[in-house]
C-alpha positions, 0 to 999 in steps of 0.5 A: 500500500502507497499511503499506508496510514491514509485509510486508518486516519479516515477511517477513525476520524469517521467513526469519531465523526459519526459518534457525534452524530448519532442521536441518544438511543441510537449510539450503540446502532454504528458499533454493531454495524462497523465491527460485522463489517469487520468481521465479515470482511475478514472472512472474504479476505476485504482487508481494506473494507475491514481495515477502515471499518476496525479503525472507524470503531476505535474512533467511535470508541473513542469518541464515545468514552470521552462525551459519555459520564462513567463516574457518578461523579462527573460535573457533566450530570451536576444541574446547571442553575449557578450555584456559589460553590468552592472548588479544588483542583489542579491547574491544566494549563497556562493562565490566558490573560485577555484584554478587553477595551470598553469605552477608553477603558482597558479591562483585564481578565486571566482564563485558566481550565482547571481539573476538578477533585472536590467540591463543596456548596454553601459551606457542606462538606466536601465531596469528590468531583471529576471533570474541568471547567474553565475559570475567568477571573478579573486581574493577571494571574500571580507567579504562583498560578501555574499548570500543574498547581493545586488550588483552592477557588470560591466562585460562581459555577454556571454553564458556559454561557451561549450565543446571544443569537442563533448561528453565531459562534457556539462557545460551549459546543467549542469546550465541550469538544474540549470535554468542558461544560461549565464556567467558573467566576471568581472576583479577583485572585484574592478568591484562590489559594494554593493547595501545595505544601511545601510548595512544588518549584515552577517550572521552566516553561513558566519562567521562560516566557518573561524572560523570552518577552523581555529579550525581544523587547530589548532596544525597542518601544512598548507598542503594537508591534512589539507584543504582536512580536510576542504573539507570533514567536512565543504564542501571547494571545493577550496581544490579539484582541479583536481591534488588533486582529481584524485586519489580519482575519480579513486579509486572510493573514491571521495564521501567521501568529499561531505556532504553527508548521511555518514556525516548526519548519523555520526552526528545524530547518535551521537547527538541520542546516546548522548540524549538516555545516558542522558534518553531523550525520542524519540520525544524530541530526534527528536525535538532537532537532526533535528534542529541541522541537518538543523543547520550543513547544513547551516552552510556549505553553503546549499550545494546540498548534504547536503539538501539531505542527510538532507531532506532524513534523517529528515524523518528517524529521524521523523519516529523513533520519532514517532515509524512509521514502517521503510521502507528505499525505502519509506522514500527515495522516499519520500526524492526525491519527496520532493527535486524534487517539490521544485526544479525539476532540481536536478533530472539531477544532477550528485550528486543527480542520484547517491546519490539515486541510491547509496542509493536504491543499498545498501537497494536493493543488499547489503543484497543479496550480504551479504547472498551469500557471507557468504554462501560461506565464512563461516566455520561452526562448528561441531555441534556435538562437545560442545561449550566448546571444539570448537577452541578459534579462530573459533567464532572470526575469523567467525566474523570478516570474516562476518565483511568483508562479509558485508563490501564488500557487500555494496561496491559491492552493491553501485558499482553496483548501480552506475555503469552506472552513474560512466561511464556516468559522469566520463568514469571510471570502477574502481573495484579496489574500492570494496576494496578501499572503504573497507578501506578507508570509515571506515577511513573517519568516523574516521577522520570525527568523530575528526573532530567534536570533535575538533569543539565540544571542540575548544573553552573551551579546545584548547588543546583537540582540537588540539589532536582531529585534529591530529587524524584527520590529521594522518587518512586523510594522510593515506586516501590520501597515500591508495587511490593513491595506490589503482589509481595505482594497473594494472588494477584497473581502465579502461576508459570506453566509454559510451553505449547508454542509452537504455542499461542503462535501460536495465541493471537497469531492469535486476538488479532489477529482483532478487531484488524484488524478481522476480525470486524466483522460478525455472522458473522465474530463467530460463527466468532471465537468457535467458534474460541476456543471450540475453540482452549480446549478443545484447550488444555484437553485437552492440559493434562489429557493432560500431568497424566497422566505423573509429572516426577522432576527431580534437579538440583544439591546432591541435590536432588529434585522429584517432580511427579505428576499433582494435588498429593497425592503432589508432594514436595520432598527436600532443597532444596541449598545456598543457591547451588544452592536460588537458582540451580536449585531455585527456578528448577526450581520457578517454570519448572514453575508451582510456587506452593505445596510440599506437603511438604519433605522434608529428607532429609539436614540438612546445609549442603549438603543443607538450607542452601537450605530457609530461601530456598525457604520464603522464596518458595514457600508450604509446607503442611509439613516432613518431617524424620527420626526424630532431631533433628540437631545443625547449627545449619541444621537448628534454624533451619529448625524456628525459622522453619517454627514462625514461619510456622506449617508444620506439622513432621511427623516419621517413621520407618522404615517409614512412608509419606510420600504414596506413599512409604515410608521404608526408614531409617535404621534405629534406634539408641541412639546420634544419629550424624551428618547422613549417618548419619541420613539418610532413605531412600525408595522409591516407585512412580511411574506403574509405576516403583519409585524408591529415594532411597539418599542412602548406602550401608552395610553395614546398608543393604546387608543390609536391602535384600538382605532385603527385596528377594529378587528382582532387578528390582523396582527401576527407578532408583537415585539415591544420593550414592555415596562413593569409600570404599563403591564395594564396598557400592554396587556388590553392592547395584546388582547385587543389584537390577539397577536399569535407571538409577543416577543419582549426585548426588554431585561425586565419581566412582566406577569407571564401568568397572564400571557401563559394561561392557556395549553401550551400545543394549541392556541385558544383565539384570546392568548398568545405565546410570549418570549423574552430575550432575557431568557431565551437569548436573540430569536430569529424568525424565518417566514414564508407564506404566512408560516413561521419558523423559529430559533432561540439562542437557547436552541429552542425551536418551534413552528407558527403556522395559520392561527396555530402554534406548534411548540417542542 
């Protein structure tokens, strides 16, 4: 067999894979089937048919043991209700400091995942506990706080809380795959204590960090550049808050600060380069560059990454030692069978996904892409004229013309392989980093490359030292400058909504056709392409049928998107506060493929409502703004007109009775007298695909009685979402029952008496009640309507249908 390790890694990522998938009750069915196909294909002499089902078994094994609690005292069957409890345990890993910036003000706050031994609740005594969680706690995190250290911690135990709107990021599916459910907040570190006695010395790894940050700072200033510096040799995280690292995610250059294969390669091929000088011989290069590989990945905090770049490149380095043939797609899924049997979670890891799909692209497709394009870049001589009478400039200007070939193939191959990973994770489409990463990659190796030199020479020559980071500094500033370039060319980046996954399937199959080389003969070539053909225009077709239902999101900070079919009549009211614009906005926005906002409608200009507009117009392109009749006295409200003038967005201002797009405006009604940002909020209502909406940010008596005028008749009124007051739970009640709405969505924190909107059976809906959800508890909702049917997803994960006049709840 060519790749002899090929199969088993399919074979046991697929029954890990399939683990997941299987439904409660059902887990036991795959099991079955893998080990009677085994043995069943033993019996016929099917080796590889019993060799791929035996592997996939041990994966769901695997799989299975690491999700399923087998102690009785595993956190995992712990209710969730957060609970003050004190808890001992072991340090697992590095303290992660992060630094978030809020209104001019930097908070800091230290993660750490700690082991569980015991545990107490409300002073009890304590009983044994199995299982981590993660902890955050505000401050840095003393000397004494390392892995490996027992502690003590008094904090609040809750489940990791989720997204604040469906189809954003999943944090706590993220650390369940890491084996992780719940979340520990402690107040300060003054909560902890060590547990050692006497204590247990830190150890290297932990001392090396600081030393290795002060040697590169060495000669240069306190900025950006510098701790970027930190982040891409030494793996600081803390450097890469969300202002920094936008750029980079948007030109497509993020992976250079991960400690990745381009670090693991750097390194080892100059400690091999540097032994074969001196004449050591393979084995004992291989004998001395693992060891300082695995050295280089301690030393920077174990980090996922860097155990794979490691684990990927030791094998490497060992074959070359031991003069085995080298087969880059053997060694790589030896790599990943290896990384999985030890933890199987990383396969639904982000970093490990496109690390190996970054990997196998650029062995699969780089040199396809290479061939084509010097086939059509090059410029051959004559080959009747003598070599002696060619032009001085031919052979070099082909050469640095196949340098450029060649660096484009692999940006192309490694664009193409990540591809549907990039739109799954991060909703981005950037083909501007074909050419950011041209440029950009080389320089990181430059500055990586003084980096290490700096480290090499800090301490018998500081000097030297300090050259070598100002080097490092000056690439990293033009790294930082042509990466902001590259974010900002029209053009170059595109959110991208996120098909579903069987296209994703689909496309890697497709792709990889001509990689193995499946079409090399005419008609092989032929049925590639009809089914490409095919495949684009079912693609196609299902992108046509989902513009045909209308997306209502509701999310954080009354905050509403309507996404119907073009972009005539999509609107955006109220864009939150700053931290709900950045954190489920904006998100909302990018996830769905949003790259310009027809119209913003600040319904309400408050902070709370409006403070987020500025940021949104800072991101996404907007045609214009749609304010009220009145101009409000908040200082939010005059800064959003200053800066939407300065970016020439056109200001439109309505009143009662007029229409934005397919919505009219029922209020406020007028007065003489300006009232207060509440007062003078605009009401709307709409039809959406056969669904009338009302957008009721209040309730008063006035509102009360025009919509008792203008709406005789009960029923014509599908969804209500409105922040409702506890002072106007009357008023909101008689107008609920007056229009007899099938849904109330409250965006307001505050509760209201859910007795009254509950009080009928919960599967069928009597003609005078309603169902009544509120963001506080169920998290962003999104509705998708189509034809007067409604489906609908809470954050929570809560799913339910509207239908006629019925409601089907789960």
């Amino acid at each position: 067999m060519k790749r002899p390790w090929l199969l088993p890694a399919v074979g046991f990522a697929g029954g890990i894979v399939i683990a997941e998938w299987l439904a409660s009750g059902w887990e036991w069915t795959f099991p079955a089937l893998a080990t009677g196909t085994f043995a069943l294909a033993r019996r016929h002499g099917r080796d590889l048919i019993a060799l791929v089902a035996g592997w996939a078994a041990a994966g769901w094994l695997a799989w299975w043991s690491e999700q399923t609690p087998l102690s009785e005292w595993d956190l995992r069957l712990e209710q969730t209700q957060p609970a003050l409890v004190e808890v001992r345990g072991k340090v697992s890993e590095m303290p992660v400091l992060r630094l978030n910036q809020f209104r001019g003000r930097t908070t800091v706050r230290t993660t750490v995942a700690v082991s569980l031994e015991a545990w107490r609740i409300d002073g009890h005594s304590w009983r044994p506990i199995r299982g981590q969680v993660i902890t955050s706690t505000h401050g840095s995190a003393p000397a004494q706080v390392f892995s490996g250290q027992r502690v003590e911690i008094v904090g609040l135990l809750q489940a990791v809380p989720g997204p604040k709107a469906p189809g954003l990021f999943d944090y706590p599916a993220q650390l369940r795959f890491q084996g992780i459910t719940h979340l520990l907040e402690a107040e300060s570190f003054q909560d902890w204590r060590t547990l050692d006695d006497p204590p247990i010395p830190r150890p290297w790894s932990a001392s090396f960090l600081p030393w290795a940050q002060r040697a590169l700072a060495a000669g240069l200033p306190d900025d950006q550049s510098t701790r970027l510096l930190w982040a891409m040799t030494l793996g600081w995280r803390t450097a890469l808050t969300p202002a920094v690292s936008s750029a980079f995610v948007e030109s497509g250059t993020m992976h250079v600060f991960a400690i990745s294969g381009l670090h693991i390669a750097l390194m080892s091929g100059v400690w091999v380069a540097v032994l074969r000088l001196v004449r050591v011989q393979r084995e004992w290069c291989g004998l001395l560059v693992v060891p300082g590989m695995w050295l280089y990945v301690a030393a920077t905090g174990w980090q996922p990454s860097a155990v794979r770049s490691a684990v990927m490149m030791s094998i490497v380095v060992c074959g070359w030692a031991l003069r085995r043939p080298g087969d880059v797609l053997n060694s790589l899924s030896l790599a990943a069978l290896v990384i999985l049997v030890i933890d199987p979670g990383e396969l639904f890891q982000a970093g490990f996904q496109l690390s190996f799909a970054a990997v196998a692209g650029l062995t699969l497709w780089a040199p396809l892409f290479g061939s084509w394009g010097e086939r059509l870049l090059t410029f051959p001589a004559d080959p009747m004229l003598p070599e002696t009478l060619r032009p001085w400039w031919h052979d070099s200007f082909n050469d640095g013309l196949h340098a450029l070939v060649n660096s484009m193939a692999i940006s192309a191959a490694a664009l193409v392989a990540t591809l549907p990973l990039t739109i799954h994770y991060f909703h981005l489409l950037s083909p501007i980093s074909l050419l950011a990463n041209v440029v950009v990659v080389p320089l990181s190796s430059l500055a990586l490359a003084a980096n290490v030199a700096a480290l090499a020479t800090y301490l018998w020559c500081p000097s030297v030292a300090e050259f070598f980071n100002a080097g490092a500094w000056l690439w990293m500033e033009a790294m930082t400058g042509l990466s902001r370039w590259f974010a900002r060319v029209p053009g170059g980046v595109w959110a991208v909504a996120n098909p579903a996954p069987g296209w994703w399937a689909a496309y890697y199959a497709f792709l990889l056709a001509p990689a193995w080389g499946a079409i090399v003969t005419v008609s092989r070539r032929r049925i590639w392409l009809m089914a490409g053909a095919s495949l684009t225009a079912v693609a196609a077709g299902w992108f046509l049928w989902t513009q045909t239902w209308t997306s209502l999101a509701i999310l954080p900070g009354e905050a509403l998107v309507v996404d119907a079919p073009g972009r005539g009549n999509d609107l955006v009211v109220n864009s939150g506060g700053v931290v709900n614009a950045e954190r489920a906005v904006l998100p909302w926005l990018r996830a769905h493929g949003w790259n310009r906002i027809p119209r913003l409608v600040i319904a309400q200009a408050d902070a709370a409502h409006a403070g987020g507009a500025t940021n949104i117009l800072k991101r996404i392109a907007t045609s214009e703004i749609v304010v009220g009749p009145r101009n409000q006295r908040s200082p939010i409200f005059r800064g959003l007109l200053k800066d939407a003038e300065q970016r020439g967005i056109e200001i439109v201002q309505v009143h009662r009775a007029d229409a934005i797009g397919s919505w009219e405006v029922l209020g406020p009604e007028p007065r003489s007298k300006l009232g207060s940002a509440a007062e003078e909020a605009l009401i709307l209502e709409g039809a959406v695909a056969g669904t009338r909406i009302l957008i009721l940010p209040r309730v008063t008596p006035a509102i009360l009685r025009q919509l008792q005028d203008t709406r005789p008749t009960r029923g014509l009124i599908d969804v209500v979402v409105t922040a409702v007051s506890p002072s106007r739970e009357v008023e909101l009640n008689r107008l609920l029952e007056h229009i007899g709405p099938q849904l109330v969505i409250v965006t307001d924190e505050n509760s209201w008496d859910r007795s009254r909107a509950n009080r009928r059976p919960r599967k069928q809906k009597s003609p005078t009640s309603w169902r009544m959800l509120e963001i506080a508890e169920v998290g962003g909702v999104e509705l998708r309507i189509r034809k007067g049917a409604i489906s609908a997803q809470a954050a929570n994960g809560t799913n339910w249908e509207l239908g006629g006049r019925g409601i089907v709840m789960p």
